[in-house]
C-alpha positions as CSV (number, residue, x, y, z in Angstrom):
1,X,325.6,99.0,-34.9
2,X,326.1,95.3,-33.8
3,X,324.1,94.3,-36.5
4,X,325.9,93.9,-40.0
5,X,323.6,91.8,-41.6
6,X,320.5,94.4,-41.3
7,X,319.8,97.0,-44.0
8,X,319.7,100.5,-42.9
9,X,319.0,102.1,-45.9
10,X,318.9,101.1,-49.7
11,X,322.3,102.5,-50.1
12,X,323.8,100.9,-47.1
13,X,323.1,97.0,-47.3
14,X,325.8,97.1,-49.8
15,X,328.5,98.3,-47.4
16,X,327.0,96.6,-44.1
17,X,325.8,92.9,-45.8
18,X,329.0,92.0,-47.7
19,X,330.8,93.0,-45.0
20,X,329.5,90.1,-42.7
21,X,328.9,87.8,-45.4
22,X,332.1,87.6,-47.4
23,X,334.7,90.3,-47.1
């Protein structure tokens, strides 16, 4: 789970993408 910027599920890349983006 090194990998915040990929999509896991539809539902996810909303949790994991703006993490590592802009928190």
């Amino acid at each position: 789970m090194s990998t915040g910027t990929q999509a896991v599920a539809p539902g996810l890349p909303q949790f994991y993408q703006p993490i590592e983006q802009s928190t």
